[in-house]
C-alpha positions in Angstrom: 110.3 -24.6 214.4 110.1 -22.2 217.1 112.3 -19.2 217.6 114.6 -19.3 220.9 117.4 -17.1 222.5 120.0 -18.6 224.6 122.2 -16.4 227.1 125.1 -18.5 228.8 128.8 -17.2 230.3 132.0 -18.3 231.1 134.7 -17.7 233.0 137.0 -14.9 231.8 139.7 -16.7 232.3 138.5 -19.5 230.2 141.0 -20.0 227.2 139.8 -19.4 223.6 140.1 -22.9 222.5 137.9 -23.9 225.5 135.0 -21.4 224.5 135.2 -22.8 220.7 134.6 -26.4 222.0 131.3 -24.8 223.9 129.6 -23.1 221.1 131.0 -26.4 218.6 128.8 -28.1 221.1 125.7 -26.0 221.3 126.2 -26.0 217.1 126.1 -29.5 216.9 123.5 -30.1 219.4 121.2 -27.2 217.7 122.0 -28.8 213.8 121.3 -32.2 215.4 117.9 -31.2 216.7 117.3 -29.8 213.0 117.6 -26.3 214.1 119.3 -23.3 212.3 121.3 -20.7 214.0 120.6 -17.3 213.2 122.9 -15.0 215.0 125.6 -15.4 217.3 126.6 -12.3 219.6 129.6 -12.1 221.6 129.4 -9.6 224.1 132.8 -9.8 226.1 133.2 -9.3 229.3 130.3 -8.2 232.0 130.7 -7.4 235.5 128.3 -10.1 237.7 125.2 -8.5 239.9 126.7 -10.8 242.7 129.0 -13.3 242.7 129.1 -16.6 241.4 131.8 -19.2 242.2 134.1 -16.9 243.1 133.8 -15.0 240.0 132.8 -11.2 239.5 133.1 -10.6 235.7 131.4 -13.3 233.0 132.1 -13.6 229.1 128.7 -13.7 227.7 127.4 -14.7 224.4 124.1 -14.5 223.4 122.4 -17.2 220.1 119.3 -16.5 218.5 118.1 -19.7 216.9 115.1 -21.8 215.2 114.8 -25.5 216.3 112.0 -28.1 217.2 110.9 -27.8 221.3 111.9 -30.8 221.9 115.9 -30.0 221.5 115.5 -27.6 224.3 115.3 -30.2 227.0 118.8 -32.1 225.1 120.6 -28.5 224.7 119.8 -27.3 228.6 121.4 -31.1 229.1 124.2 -30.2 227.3 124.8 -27.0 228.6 124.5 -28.2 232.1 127.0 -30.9 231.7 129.0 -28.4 230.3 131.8 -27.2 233.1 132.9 -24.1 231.3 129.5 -23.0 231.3 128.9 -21.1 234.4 125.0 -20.2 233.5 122.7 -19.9 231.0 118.8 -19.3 229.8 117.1 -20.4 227.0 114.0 -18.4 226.7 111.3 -19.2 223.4 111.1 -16.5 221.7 107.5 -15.0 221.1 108.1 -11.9 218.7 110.2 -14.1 216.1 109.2 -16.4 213.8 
């Protein structure tokens, strides 16, 4: 398994029980794929570099995990499909192991 780090945000308006259902997803989706998740960092609310949709501020989290490569192609799926998720970037992670 190779190490990854996935960046995504929502809307700051976007209700708690919304944003549980997101990261239940990218859980399940992860643990499907055989994958662990290793931490999960919350970082609140960020102003944008420009807008996006309308929006000027984002609620980021940020998830450092181990899975197979070939659950990042089903988890980007996921994520796009997703319409809380505004953005997001999976990038592998080189200096983890």
């Amino acid at each position: 398994m190779k190490a990854y780090e996935l960046l995504f945000f929502v809307a700051p308006t976007t209700d708690d029980e919304h944003r549980a259902g997101v990261m239940k997803r990218i859980e399940t989706t992860i643990t499907e794929g055989n994958g662990t998740l290793d931490n999960v960092d919350e970082w609140g609310k960020r102003k944008l570099a420009y807008e996006i949709n309308g929006l000027t501020e984002g609620d980021y989290t940020l998830i450092d995990f181990h899975v197979d490569p070939q659950c990042i192609a089903e988890l980007d799926r996921v994520l796009r499909i997703n319409d809380s998720v505004v953005r997001h970037m999976i990038v592998a992670r080189t200096d983890r192991d």
